[in-house]
NUVEX-70626 format. One record per residue (C-alpha): residue number from 0; residue in one letter; z, x, y. Coordinates in Angstrom, 1 decimal, m for minus. Last residue first. Example, Ala and Ser with C-alpha at 12.3 -4.5 7.8 and 13.67 -1.06 7.14 Angstrom:
REM residues 2
PT | lumpa | nulum | pz | px | py
PT | 1 | S | 7.1 | 13.7 | m1.1;
PT | 0 | A | 7.8 | 12.3 | m4.5;
//
This chain:
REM residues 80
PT | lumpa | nulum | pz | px | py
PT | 79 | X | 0.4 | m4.3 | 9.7;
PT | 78 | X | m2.2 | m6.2 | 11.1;
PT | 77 | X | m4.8 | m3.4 | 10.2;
PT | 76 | X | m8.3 | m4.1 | 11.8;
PT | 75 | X | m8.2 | m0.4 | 12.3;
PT | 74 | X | m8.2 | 2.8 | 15.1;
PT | 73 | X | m5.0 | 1.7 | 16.3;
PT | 72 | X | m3.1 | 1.0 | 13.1;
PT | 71 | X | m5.1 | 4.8 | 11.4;
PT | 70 | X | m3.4 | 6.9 | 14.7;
PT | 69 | X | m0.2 | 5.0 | 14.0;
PT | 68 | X | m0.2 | 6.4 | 10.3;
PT | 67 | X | m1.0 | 9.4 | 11.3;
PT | 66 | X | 1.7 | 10.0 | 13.9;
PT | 65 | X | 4.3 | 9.2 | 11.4;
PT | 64 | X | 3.0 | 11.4 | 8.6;
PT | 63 | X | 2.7 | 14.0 | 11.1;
PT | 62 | X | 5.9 | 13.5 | 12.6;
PT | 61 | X | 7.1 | 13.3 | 8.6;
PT | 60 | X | 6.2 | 16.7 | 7.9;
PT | 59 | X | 2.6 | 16.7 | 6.5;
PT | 58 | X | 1.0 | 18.9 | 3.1;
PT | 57 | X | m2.1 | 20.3 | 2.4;
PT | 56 | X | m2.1 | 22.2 | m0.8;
PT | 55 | X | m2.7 | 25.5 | m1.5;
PT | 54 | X | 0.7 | 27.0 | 0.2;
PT | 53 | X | 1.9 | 28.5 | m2.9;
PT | 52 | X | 4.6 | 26.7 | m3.5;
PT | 51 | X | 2.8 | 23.4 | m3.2;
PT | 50 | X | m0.1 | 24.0 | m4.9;
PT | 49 | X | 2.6 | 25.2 | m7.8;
PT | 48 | X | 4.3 | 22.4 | m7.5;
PT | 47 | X | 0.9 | 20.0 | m8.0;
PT | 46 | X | m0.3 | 21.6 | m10.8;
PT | 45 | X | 3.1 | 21.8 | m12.7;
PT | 44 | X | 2.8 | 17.9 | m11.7;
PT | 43 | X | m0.3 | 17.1 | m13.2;
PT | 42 | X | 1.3 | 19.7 | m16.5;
PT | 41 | X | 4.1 | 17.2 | m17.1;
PT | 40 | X | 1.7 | 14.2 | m16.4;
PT | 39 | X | m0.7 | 15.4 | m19.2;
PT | 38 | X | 2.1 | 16.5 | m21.2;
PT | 37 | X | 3.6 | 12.9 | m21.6;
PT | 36 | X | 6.6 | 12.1 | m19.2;
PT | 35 | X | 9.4 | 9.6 | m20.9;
PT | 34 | X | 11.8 | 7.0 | m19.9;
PT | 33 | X | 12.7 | 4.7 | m22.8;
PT | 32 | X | 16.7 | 5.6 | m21.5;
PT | 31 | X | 17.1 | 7.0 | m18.3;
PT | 30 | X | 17.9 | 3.1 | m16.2;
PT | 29 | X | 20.2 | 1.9 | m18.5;
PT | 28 | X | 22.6 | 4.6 | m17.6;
PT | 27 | X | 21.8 | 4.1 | m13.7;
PT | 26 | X | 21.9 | 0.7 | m14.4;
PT | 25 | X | 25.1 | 0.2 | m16.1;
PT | 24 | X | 26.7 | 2.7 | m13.5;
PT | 23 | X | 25.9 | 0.2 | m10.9;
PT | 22 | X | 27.0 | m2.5 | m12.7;
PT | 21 | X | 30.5 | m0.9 | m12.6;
PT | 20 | X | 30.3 | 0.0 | m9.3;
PT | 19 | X | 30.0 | m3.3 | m8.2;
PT | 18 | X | 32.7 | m4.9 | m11.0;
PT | 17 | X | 35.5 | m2.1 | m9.2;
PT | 16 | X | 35.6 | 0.5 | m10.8;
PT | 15 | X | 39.9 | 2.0 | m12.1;
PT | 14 | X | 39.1 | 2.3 | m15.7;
PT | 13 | X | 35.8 | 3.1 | m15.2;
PT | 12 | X | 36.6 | 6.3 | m13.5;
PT | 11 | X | 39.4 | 7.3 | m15.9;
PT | 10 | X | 37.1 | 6.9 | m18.6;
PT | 9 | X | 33.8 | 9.2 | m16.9;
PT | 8 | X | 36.7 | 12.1 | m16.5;
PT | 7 | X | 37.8 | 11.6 | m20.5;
PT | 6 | X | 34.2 | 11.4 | m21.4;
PT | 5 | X | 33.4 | 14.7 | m19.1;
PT | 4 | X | 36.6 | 16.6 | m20.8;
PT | 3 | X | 35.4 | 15.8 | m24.4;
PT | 2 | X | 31.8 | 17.1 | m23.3;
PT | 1 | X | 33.7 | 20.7 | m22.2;
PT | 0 | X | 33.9 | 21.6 | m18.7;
//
């Protein structure tokens, strides 16, 4: 699809969006720009994907998560 053929898609759309989905596309938009990731973070997270893919890194499924959590509530002070 060629960039003229997106704009021409994204028209049509706003033409006919409601004031909801309007704002929403606003933000989303307004959301990407100013955003940036300095090398330090870019290569952090490298780090991080690769401890990941490899098997490296210690990672939970969300049972485990869960189950954790309600392990740390019981054993705690914690009122939450």
């Amino acid at each position: 699809m060629t960039i003229a053929a997106v704009k021409q898609k994204l028209h049509s759309y706003i033409d006919q969006a409601n004031m909801d989905e309007l704002e929403a596309i606003c933000k989303l938009l307004e959301g990407n720009k100013g955003m940036s990731i300095d090398g330090e973070t870019i290569a952090e997270l490298d780090n991080r994907w690769n401890n990941y893919t490899s098997g490296t890194s210690k990672t939970y499924t969300l049972e485990e998560f869960s189950e954790n959590i309600k392990s740390h509530r019981s054993n705690s002070s914690c009122l939450v």
